[in-house]
C-alpha positions as semicolon CSV with decimal commas, in nm:
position;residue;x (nm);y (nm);z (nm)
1;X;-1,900;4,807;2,265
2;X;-2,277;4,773;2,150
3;X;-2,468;4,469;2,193
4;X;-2,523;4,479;1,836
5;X;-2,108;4,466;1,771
6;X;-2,070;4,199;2,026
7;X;-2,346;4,005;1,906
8;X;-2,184;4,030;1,549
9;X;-1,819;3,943;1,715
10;X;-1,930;3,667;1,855
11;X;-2,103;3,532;1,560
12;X;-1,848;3,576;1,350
13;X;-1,587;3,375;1,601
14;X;-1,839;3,096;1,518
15;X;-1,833;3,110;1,194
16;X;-1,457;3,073;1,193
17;X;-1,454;2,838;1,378
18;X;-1,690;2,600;1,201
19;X;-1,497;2,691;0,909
20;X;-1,163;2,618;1,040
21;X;-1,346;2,278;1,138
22;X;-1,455;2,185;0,742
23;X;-1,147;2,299;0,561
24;X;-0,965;2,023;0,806
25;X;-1,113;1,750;0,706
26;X;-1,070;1,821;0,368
27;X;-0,700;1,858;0,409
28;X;-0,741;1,513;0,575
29;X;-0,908;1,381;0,269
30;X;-0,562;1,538;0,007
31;X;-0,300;1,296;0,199
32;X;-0,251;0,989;0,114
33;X;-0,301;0,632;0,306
34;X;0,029;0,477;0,433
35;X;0,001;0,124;0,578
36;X;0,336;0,067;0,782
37;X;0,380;-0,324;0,800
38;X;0,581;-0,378;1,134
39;X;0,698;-0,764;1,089
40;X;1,018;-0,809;1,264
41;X;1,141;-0,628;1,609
42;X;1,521;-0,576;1,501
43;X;1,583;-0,219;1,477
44;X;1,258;-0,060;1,681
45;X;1,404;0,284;1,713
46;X;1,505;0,302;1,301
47;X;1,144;0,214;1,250
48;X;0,948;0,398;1,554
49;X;1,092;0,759;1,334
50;X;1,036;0,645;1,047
51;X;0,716;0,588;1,135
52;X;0,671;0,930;1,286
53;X;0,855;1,102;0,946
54;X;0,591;0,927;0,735
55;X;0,278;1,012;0,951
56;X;0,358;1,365;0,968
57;X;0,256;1,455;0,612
58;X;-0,008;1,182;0,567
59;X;-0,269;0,920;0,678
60;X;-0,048;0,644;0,816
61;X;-0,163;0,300;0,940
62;X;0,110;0,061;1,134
63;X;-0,011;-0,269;1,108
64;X;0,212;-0,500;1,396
65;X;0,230;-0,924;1,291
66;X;0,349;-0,987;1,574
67;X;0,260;-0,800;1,950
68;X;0,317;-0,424;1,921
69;X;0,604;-0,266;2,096
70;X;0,512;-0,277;2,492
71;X;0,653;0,132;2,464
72;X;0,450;0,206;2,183
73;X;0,164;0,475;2,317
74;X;-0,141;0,614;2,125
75;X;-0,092;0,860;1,888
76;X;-0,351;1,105;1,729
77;X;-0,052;1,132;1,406
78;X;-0,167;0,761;1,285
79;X;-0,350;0,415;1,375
80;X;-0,263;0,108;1,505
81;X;-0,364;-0,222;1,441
82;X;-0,262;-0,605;1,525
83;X;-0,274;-0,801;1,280
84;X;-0,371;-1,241;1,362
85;X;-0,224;-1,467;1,223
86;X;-0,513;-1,636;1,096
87;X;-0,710;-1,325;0,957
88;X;-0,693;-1,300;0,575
89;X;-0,966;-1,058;0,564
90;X;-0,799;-0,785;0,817
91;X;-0,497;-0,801;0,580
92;X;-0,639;-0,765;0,289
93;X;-0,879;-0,492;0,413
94;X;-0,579;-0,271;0,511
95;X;-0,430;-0,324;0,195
96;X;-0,744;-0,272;0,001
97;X;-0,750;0,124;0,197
98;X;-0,384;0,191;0,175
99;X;-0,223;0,392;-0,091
100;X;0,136;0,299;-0,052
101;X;0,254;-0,039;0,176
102;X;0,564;-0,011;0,381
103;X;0,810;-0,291;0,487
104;X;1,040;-0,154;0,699
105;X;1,242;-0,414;0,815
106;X;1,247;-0,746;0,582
107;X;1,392;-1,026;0,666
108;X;1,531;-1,341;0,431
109;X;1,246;-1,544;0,502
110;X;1,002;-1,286;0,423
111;X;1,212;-1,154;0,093
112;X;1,158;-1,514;0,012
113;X;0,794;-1,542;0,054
114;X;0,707;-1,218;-0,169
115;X;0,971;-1,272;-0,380
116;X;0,797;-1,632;-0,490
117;X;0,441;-1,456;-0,455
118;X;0,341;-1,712;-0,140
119;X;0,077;-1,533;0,080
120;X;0,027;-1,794;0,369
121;X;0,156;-1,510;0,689
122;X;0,031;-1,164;0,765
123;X;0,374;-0,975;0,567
124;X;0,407;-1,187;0,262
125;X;0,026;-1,250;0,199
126;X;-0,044;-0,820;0,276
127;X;0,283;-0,750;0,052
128;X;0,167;-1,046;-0,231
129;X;-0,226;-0,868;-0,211
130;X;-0,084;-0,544;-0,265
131;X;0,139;-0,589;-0,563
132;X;-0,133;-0,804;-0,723
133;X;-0,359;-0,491;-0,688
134;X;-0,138;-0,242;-0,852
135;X;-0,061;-0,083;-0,539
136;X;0,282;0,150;-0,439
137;X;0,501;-0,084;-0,252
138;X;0,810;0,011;-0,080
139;X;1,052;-0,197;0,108
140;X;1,430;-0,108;0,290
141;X;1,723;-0,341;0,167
142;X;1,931;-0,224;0,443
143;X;1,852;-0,513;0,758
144;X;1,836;-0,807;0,490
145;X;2,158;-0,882;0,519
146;X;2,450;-0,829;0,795
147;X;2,517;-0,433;0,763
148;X;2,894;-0,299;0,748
149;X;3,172;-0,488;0,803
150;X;2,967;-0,803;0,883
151;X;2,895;-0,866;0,533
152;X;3,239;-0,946;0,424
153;X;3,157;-1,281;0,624
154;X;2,850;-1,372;0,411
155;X;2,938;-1,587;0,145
156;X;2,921;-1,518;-0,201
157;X;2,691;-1,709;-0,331
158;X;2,441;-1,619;-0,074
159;X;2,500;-1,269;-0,129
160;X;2,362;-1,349;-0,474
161;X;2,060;-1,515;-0,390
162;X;1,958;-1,258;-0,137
163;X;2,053;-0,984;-0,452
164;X;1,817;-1,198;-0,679
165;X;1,556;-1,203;-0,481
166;X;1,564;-0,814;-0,446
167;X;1,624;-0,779;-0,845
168;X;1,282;-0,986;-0,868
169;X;1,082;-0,716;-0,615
170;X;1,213;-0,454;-0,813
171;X;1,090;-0,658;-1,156
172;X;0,753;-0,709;-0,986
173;X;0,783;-0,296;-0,940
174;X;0,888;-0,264;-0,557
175;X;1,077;-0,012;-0,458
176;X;1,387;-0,157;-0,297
177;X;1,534;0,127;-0,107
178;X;1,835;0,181;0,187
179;X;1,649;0,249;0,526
180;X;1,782;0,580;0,568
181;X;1,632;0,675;0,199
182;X;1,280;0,508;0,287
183;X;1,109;0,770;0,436
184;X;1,163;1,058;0,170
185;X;1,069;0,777;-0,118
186;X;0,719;0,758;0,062
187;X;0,684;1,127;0,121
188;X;0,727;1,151;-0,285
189;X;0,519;0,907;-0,349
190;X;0,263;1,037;-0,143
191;X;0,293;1,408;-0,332
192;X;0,271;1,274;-0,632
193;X;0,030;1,184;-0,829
194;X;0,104;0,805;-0,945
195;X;0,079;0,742;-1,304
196;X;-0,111;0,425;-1,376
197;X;-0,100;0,243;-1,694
198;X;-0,465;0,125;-1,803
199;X;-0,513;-0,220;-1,791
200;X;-0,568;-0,415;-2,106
201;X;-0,794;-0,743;-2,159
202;X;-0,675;-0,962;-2,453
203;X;-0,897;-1,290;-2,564
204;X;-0,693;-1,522;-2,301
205;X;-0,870;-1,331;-2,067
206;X;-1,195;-1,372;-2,206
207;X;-1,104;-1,742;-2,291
208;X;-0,956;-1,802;-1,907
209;X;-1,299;-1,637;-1,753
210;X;-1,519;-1,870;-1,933
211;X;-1,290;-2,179;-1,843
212;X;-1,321;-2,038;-1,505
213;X;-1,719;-2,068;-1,513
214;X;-1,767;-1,671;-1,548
215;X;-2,085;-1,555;-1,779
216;X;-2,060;-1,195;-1,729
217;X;-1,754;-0,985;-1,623
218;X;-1,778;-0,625;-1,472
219;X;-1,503;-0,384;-1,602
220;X;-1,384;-0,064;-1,430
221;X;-1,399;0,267;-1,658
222;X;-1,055;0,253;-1,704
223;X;-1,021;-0,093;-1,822
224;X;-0,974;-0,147;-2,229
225;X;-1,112;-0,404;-2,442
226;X;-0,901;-0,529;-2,734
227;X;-1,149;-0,570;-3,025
228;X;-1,036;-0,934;-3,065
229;X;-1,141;-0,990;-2,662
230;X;-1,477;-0,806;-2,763
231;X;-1,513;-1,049;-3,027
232;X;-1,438;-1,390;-2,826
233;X;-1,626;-1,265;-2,545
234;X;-1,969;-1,234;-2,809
235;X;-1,810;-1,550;-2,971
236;X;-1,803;-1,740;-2,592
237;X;-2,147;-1,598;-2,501
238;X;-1,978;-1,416;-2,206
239;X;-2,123;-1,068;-2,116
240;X;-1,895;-0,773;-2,026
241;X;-2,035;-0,466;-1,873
242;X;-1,793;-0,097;-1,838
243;X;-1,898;0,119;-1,537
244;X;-1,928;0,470;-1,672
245;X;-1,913;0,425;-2,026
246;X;-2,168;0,171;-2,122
247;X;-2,221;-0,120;-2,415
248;X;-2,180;-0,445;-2,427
């Protein structure tokens, strides 16, 4: 072989590879975030695949509220993160970069919590956050409750309030799934492209802004304006600015 063709060999290897290098990322970039919400320790080995089913086909976070699994080793598949018990902000955060929000295992208390919107521990407040912000939230029914024969011994009229409670995520838009069905509903949801409905501001907005001390209100492009809420918001003195397309 020439030095000529193994000069051009060699520089073409390098250009494949750098290649090769770019187009990852990118692929990176087409899955979507997961955050994995890891609040109770019943049932690690139900949730340790599940959690290795999910992160296979995208970007998966597994956020522990309590001390992570002492077995639990590093994984280059997806990231882990503590969460305090104290720290609003490193919920929230997650929340704010995740896609879809997982609860795994939920317990009464914390059906409870999200169920009546209160946000005052790491699940409930990342869970409340997340359905405020029009986020894809997904939760198992399965560990609620005693499983198989155990739940002939609940009694009735708890089985109803625990079934209300899970009738009110599913109101809110949760999806309430069994455990074994939770990890293809994410892997759907995470190849499909999610159809969101454009939010709407009526005059009780405007009115409830200005109450609120507000003077001018930034809108996202996909936000709509009622005329009437144009007019009260003139009417109010309140300005309103649309990113992307424009006028007051």
């Amino acid at each position: 072989m020439s030095l000529e063709e193994t000069v051009s060999r060699i520089v073409r290897q390098v250009v494949n590879e750098l290649l090769l290098k770019k187009e990852k990322p990118a692929a990176e970039v087409g899955r979507k975030s997961v955050l994995i919400v890891v609040a109770d320790e019943r049932h690690a080995a139900d949730v340790k695949q599940l959690i290795h089913d999910i992160a296979a086909s995208t970007r998966t976070t597994v956020a522990y509220c309590r001390a992570a699994p002492t077995e639990t080793e590093p994984s280059d598949n997806f990231e882990q993160i503590l969460w305090a018990e104290s720290d609003r902000a490193q919920w929230f955060k997650a929340v704010e970069q995740a896609e879809i929000i997982v609860l795994p295992i939920l317990s009464i208390g914390t059906l409870v919590k999200i169920s009546s919107l209160i946000d005052d521990e790491p699940a409930s407040g990342a869970f409340v956050n997340a359905m405020m912000n029009g986020k894809e939230v997904v939760v198992s029914s399965s560990y609620v409750l005693p499983t198989g024969v155990n739940k002939l011994s609940v009694p009735p009229v708890i089985l109803d309030v625990v079934n209300g409670h899970l009738q009110q995520l599913s109101r809110y838009g949760v999806h309430v799934v069994y455990m074994k069905h939770l990890a293809a509903k994410v892997k759907k949801l995470s190849s499909s492209p999610r159809s969101v409905k454009r939010p709407l501001v009526h005059a009780k907005h405007v009115r409830d802004w200005v109450n609120e001390g507000e003077t001018e209100i930034s809108l996202s492009a996909n936000v709509l304006m009622t005329p009437l809420a144009k007019e009260e918001a003139k009417l109010l003195g309140l300005e309103w600015r649309q990113s992307q397309e424009g006028t007051k």
